[in-house]
C-alpha positions in Angstrom: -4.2 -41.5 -40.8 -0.4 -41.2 -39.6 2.2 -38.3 -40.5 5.9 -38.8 -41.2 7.4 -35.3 -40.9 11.0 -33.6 -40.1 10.3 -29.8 -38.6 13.2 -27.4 -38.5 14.0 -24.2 -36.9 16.2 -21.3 -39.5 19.0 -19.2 -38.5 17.2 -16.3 -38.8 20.2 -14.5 -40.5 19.5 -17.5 -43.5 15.9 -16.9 -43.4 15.7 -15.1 -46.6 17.6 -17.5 -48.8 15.6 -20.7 -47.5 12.3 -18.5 -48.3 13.6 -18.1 -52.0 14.2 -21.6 -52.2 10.9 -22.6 -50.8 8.9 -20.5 -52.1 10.7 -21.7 -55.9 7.2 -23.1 -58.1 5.3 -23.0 -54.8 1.9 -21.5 -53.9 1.4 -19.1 -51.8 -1.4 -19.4 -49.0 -2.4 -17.4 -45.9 -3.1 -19.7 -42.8 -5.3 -18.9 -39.5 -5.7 -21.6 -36.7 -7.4 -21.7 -33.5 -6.2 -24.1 -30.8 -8.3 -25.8 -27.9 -7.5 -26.8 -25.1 -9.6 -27.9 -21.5 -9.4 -25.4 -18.5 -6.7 -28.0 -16.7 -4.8 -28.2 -20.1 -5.4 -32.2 -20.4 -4.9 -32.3 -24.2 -1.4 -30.5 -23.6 -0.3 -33.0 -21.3 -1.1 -35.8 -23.6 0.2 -34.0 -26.6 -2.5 -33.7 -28.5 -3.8 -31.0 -30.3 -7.1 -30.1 -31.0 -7.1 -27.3 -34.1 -9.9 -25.1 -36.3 -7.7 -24.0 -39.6 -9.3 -22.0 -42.0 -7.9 -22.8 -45.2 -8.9 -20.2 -48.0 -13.1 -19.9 -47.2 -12.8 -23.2 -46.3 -13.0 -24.5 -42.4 -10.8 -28.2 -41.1 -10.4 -29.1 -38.5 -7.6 -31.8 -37.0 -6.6 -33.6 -34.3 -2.7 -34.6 -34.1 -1.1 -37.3 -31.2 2.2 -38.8 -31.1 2.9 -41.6 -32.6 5.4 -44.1 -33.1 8.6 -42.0 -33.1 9.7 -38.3 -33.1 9.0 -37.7 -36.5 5.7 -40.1 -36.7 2.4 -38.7 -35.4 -1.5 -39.8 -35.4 -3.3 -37.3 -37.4 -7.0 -36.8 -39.0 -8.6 -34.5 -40.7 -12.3 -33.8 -41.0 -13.9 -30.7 -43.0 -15.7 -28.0 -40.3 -19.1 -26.2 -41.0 -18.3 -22.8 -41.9 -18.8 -20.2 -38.4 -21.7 -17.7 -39.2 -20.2 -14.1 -38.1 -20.2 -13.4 -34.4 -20.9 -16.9 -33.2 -18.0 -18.2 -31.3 -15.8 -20.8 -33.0 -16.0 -24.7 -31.8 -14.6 -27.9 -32.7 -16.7 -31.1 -32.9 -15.5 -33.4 -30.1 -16.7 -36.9 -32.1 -15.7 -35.7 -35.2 -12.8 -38.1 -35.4 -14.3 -41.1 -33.7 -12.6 -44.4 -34.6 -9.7 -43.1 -35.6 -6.0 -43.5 -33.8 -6.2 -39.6 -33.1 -9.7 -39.7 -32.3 -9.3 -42.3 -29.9 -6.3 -40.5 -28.4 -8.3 -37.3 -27.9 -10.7 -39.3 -25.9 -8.3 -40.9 -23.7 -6.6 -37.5 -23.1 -10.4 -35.8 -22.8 -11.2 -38.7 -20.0 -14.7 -39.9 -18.9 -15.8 -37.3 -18.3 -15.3 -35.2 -21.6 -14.7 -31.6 -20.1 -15.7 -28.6 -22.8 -12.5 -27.2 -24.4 -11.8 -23.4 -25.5 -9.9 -21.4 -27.7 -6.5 -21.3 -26.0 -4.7 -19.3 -28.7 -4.4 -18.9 -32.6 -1.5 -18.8 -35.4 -1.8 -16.7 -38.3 1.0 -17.6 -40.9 2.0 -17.1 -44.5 2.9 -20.7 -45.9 4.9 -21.1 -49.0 4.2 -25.0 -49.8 4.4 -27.1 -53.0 4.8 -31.0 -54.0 8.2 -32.3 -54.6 8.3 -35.5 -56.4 11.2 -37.9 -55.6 12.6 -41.3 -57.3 9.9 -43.1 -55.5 7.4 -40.8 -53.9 6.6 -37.4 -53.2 7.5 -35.0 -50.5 5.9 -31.7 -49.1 7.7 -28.7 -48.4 5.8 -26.0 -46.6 7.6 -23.3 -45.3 6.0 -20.8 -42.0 6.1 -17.0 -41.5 3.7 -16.1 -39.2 3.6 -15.6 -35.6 1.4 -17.4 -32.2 -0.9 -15.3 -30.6 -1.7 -16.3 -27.0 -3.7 -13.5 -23.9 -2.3 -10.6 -25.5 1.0 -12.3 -25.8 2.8 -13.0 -29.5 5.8 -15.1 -30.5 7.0 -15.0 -34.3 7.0 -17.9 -36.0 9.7 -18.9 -38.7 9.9 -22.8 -39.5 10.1 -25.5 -42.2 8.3 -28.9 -42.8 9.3 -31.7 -45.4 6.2 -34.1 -44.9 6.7 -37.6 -46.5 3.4 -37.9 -48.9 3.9 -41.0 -50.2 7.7 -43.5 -50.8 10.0 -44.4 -47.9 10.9 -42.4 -44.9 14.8 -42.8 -46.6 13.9 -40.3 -49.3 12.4 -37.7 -46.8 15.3 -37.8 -44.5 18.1 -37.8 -47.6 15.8 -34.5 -48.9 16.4 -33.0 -45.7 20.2 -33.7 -45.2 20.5 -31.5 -48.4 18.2 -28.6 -46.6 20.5 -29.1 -43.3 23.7 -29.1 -45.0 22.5 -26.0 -47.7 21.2 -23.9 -45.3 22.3 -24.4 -41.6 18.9 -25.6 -40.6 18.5 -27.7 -36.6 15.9 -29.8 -35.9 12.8 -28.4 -33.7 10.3 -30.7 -32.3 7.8 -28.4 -30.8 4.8 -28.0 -32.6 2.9 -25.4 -32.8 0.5 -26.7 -30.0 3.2 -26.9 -27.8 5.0 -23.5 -28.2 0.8 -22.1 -27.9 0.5 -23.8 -25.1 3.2 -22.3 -23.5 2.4 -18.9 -24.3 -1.1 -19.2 -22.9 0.4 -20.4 -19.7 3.0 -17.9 -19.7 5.7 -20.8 -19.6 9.4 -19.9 -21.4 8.9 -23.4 -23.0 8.7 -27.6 -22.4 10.3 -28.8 -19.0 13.3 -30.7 -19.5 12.7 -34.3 -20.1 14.2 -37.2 -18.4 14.9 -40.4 -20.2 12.3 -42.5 -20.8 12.3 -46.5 -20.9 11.0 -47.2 -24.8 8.7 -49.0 -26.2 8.1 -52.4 -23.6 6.7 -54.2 -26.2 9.4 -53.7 -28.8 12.2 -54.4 -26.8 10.8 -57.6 -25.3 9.6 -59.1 -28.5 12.3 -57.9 -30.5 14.6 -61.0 -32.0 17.5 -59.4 -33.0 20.1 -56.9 -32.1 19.3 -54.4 -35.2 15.5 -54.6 -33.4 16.1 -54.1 -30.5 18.8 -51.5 -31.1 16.0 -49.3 -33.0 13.5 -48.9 -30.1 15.8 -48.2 -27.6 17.2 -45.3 -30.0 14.0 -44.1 -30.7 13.9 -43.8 -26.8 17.0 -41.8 -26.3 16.3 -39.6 -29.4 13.0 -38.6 -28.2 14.8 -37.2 -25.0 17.7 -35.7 -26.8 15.8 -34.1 -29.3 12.8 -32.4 -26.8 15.4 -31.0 -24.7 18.1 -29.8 -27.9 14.8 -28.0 -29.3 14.7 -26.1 -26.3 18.4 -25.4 -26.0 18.6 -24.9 -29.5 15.8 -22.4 -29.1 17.8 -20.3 -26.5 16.6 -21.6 -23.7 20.0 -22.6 -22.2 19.0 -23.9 -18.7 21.3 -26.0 -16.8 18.9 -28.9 -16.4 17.8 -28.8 -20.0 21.6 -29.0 -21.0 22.2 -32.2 -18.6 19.1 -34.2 -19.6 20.7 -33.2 -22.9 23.9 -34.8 -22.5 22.2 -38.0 -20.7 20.3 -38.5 -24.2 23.8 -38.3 -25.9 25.4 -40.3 -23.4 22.2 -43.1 -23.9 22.8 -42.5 -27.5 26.2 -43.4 -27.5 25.5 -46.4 -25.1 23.7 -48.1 -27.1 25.4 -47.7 -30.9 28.9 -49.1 -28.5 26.3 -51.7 -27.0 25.8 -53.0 -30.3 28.3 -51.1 -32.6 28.8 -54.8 -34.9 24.8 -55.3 -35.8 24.9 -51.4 -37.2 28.0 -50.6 -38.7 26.4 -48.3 -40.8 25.7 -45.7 -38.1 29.5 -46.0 -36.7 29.7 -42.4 -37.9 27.2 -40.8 -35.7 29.9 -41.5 -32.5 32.2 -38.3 -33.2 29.7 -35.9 -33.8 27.8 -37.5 -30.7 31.0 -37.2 -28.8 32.0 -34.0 -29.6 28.7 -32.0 -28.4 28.8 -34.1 -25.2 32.8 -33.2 -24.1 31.9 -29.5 -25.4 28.3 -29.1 -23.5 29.9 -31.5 -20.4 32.4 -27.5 -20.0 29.3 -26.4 -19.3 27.6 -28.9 -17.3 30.8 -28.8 -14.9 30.6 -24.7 -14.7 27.3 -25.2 -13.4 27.8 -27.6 -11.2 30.8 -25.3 -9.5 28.6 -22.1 -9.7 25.6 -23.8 -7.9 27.0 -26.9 -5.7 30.7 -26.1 -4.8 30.5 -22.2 -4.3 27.9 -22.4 -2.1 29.3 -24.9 0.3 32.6 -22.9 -0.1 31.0 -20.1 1.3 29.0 -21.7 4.1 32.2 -23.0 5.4 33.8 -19.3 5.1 36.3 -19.5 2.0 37.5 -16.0 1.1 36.9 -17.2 -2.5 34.3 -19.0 -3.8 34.6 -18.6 -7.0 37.9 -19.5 -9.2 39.7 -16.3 -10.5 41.0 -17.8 -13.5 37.9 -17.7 -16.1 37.9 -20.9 -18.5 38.2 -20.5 -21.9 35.8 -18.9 -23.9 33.5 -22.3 -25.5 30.7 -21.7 -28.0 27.0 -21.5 -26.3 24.6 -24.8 -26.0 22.1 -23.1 -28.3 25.3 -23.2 -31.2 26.8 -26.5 -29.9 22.9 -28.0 -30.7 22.5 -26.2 -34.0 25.9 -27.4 -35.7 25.6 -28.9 -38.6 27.5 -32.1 -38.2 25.3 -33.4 -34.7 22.0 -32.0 -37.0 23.3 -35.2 -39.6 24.0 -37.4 -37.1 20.3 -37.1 -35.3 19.2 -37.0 -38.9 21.0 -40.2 -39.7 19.6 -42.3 -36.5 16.2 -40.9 -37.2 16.6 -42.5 -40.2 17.1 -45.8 -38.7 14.5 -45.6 -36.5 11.8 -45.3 -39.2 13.7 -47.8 -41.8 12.0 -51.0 -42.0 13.5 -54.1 -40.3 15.9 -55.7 -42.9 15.0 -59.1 -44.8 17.7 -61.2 -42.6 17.4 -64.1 -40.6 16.5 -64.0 -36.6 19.9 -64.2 -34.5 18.9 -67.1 -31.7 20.4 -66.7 -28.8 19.6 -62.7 -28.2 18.6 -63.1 -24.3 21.7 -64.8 -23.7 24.4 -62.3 -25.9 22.7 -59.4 -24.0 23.3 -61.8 -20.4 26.9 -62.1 -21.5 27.4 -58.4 -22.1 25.8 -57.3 -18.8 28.3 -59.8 -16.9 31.6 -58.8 -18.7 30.7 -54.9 -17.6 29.5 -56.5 -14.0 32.3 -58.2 -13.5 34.7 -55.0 -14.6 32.5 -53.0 -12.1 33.2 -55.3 -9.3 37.3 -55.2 -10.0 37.0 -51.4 -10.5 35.5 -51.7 -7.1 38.9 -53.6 -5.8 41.5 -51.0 -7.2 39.3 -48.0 -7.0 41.3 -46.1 -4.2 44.7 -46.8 -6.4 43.7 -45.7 -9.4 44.6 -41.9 -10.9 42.0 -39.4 -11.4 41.1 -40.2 -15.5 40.8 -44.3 -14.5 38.8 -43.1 -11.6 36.3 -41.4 -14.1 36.5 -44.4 -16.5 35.1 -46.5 -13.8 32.0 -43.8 -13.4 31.3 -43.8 -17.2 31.6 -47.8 -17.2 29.2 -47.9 -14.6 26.6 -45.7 -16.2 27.1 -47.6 -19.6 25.9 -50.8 -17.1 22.8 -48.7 -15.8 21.6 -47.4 -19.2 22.3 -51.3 -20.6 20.3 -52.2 -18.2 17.2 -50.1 -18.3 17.5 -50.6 -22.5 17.0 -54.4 -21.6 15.1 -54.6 -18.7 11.9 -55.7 -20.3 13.2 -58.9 -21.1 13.5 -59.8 -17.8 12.0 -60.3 -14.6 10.8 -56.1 -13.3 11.6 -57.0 -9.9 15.1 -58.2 -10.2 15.8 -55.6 -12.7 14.5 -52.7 -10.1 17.1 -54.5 -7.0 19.6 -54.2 -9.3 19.1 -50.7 -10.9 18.5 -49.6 -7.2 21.9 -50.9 -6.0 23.2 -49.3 -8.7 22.3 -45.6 -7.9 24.3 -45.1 -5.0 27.2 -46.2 -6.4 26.7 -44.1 -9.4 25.7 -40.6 -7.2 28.9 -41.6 -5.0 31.2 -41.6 -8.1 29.6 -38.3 -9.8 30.4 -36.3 -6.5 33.6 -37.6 -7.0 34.1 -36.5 -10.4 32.7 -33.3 -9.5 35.0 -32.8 -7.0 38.3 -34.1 -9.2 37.1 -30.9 -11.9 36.0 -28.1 -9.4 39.8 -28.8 -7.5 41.6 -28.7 -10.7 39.4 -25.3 -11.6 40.8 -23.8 -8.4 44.4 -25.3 -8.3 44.8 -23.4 -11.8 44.1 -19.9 -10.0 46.5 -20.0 -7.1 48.8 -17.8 -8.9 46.3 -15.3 -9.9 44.4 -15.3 -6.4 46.2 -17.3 -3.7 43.2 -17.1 -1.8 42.3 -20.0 -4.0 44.2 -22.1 -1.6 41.4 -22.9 0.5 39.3 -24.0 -2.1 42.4 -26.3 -2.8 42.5 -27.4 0.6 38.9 -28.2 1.5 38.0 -30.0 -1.8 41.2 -32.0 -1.4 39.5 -33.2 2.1 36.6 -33.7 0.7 38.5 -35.5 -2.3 39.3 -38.2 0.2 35.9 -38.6 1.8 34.4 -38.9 -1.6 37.0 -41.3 -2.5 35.9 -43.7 0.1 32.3 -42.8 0.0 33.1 -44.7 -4.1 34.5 -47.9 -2.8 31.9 -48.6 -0.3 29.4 -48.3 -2.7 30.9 -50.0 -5.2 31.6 -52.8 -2.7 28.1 -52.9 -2.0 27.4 -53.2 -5.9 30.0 -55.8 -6.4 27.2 -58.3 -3.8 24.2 -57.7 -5.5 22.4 -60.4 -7.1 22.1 -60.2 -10.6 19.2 -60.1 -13.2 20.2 -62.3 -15.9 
């Protein structure tokens, strides 16, 4: 059995008017789950769950995996002899045999099937009811409850649309509505995971890195519009695990950055192959506009925790700017604006839409070949002119060569690993040479704009403008090195 579902957090000023419309002709049930886990926490590392839920007298009990996208999981459901009073509670280990979830339980369980214990329970109210559509049916449940983990709790506010039954089109349109009614964000973490996390006395999910897609997918696929869809199922799962987090409060700067590298993948690859999808053309500006505004961010970090320090080390009387930037709304509301929520929405979407009845495009291998050389061969005359160029063209030549890098990891299973891995790795100087750049270009505009209000400033001014030129020629050795690497294609 396999899940199709869209999770959302409430702004909990709004909860009270989604709980009226939830709760409109539903039925009204109390919920109380039980969550198990091995002592090394091997079920939570493969994201799986492993639940007891006692639904009115009535014991099930389920075991959930990942599936094919964020939105798609493994799931199976098997009913659970009722617990005579006093006897500890315990799930069934080959309850779910030959079933996806079952076998991924026993992958994540290993050989040698460790015992698993209760690792903590939710206890919720759920508001749910049956919501037919033009062609299918959709579950909303809505969540009041709270997660109960060592003595620790965490309240629990959250809505589900679960597609039953008709296309995953009519579950995503139903939830557009919900997102654009009621101010609702997307949240990926389950319930396992948040649990999880409270047993271990973790704020949350470690900020994820971008993952390569599905191997398979992208080397079999045959045309662009295939090819595009599983390596945006990649980015999204990264932008979406991470914006759950930030969107949750959890504002870290690493959680923001891997952030705006999903965004930035995002937007890679709808540019990469903006003609075979000109339906999702409008997810660019609200793509855009959440990666310039967190990017403010991104660069105050980088000042606060790279530049200042050196600053100091090298005895600046002041390490910090004295002119404040201006005021910019927090990740957590940059994540949970409505128009990025569509745009996710709107991808997700495409990612679960079936291919379209058209015919194969021949030739893919060699379009994708022709697009790698034309930003190649801009790389290498970047690489030329790179001294000459002013500060913006500078950073146009960093953000072409990170659009060649993420092309080529979204391709790289068509072709030969090894080349691919020479290349990438010739690539990574270049591109930490020409972020250290960048970094420097912004902190020395930061402190140029506060000579007037602290000269001492003029210091910082001084030494970054040194180290401006060192990092200047640090960029066109490495891109000169990059320009003589043997390609993959």
């Amino acid at each position: 059995m396999f899940e199709t579902e869209l999770k959302f957090a409430i702004p909990p000023d709004r909860f009270r008017e989604v709980e009226a419309a939830a709760s409109r002709g539903s039925q009204r049930i109390r919920l109380e789950a039980a969550y198990f886990d091995t002592a090394d926490r091997r079920l939570d590392r493969a994201k799986v769950s492993l639940r007891l839920r006692k639904e009115g007298r009535d014991w099930v009990q389920t075991v959930k995996a990942p599936g094919d996208g964020p939105a798609h999981r493994k799931e199976d459901n098997v009913p659970h002899a009722a617990v005579p009073r006093g006897e500890a509670l315990l799930p069934d280990l080959a309850a779910h045999r030959d079933t996806p979830a079952g076998r991924a339980l026993d992958k994540a369980l290993g050989d040698d099937r460790p015992a698993v214990a209760e690792v903590f329970r939710t206890r919720v109210t759920r508001h749910h009811r049956l919501l037919k559509v033009p062609h299918g049916r959709i579950e909303i449940a809505l969540d009041d409850g709270e997660i109960v983990a060592v003595g620790q709790r965490q309240r629990l506010k959250e809505i589900e649309f679960e597609l039953k039954a008709g296309s995953p089109a009519e579950l995503c349109a139903l939830a557009r509505r919900w997102v654009q009614r009621h101010g609702l964000w997307l949240d990926t973490r389950s319930k396992a995971e948040r649990g999880a996390h409270l047993g271990a006395g973790s704020p949350g999910a470690a900020p994820l890195k971008a993952g390569a897609g599905d191997p398979a997918e992208i080397a079999q696929a045959q045309d662009e519009r295939s090819l595009l869809r599983a390596v945006v199922a990649a980015a999204l799962q990264q932008v979406l695990v991470n914006a759950s987090e930030v969107g949750a409060g959890r504002e870290t700067p690493e959680h923001v950055h891997q952030l705006r590298v999903g965004l930035r993948r995002l937007r890679t690859a709808l540019h990469a192959f903006a003609e075979a999808v000109p339906e999702l053309a409008a997810c660019e500006a609200p793509l855009a506009q959440a990666f310039r505004a967190l990017g403010q961010w991104r660069d105050e970090g980088v000042l606060e925790e790279t530049i200042a320090p050196e600053l100091r080390r090298v005895g600046a009387p002041l390490s910090v700017p004295p002119k404040a930037p201006a005021r910019q709304a927090s990740p957590a509301a940059l994540v949970r604006a409505t128009p990025l929520q569509l745009a996710l929405l709107h991808l997700l979407e495409f990612t679960m839409s079936a291919p379209p009845g058209v015919a194969q495009r021949e030739g893919l291998d060699a379009l994708l070949a022709a697009r790698l050389q034309k930003l190649h061969r801009q790389v290498r005359k970047d690489g030329r002119r790179f001294a000459g160029l002013p500060a913006d063209e500078q950073h146009r030549v960093r953000k072409r060569l990170k659009r060649l890098r993420y092309l080529c990891e979204f391709v790289a299973p068509r072709f030969k690993a090894k080349a691919v891995k020479r290349y990438l790795a010739a690539l990574e100087p270049a591109q930490d040479a020409l972020g250290a750049h960048n970094d420097a270009i912004v902190a020395l505009e930061r402190y140029r704009s506060g000579v007037d209000e602290d000269p001492r400033a003029w210091f910082a001014v001084g030494w970054l403008t040194a180290r401006l030129k060192q990092s200047e020629t640090d960029s066109c050795q490495a891109l000169a090195a990059l320009s003589n690497r043997d390609r993959f294609w």
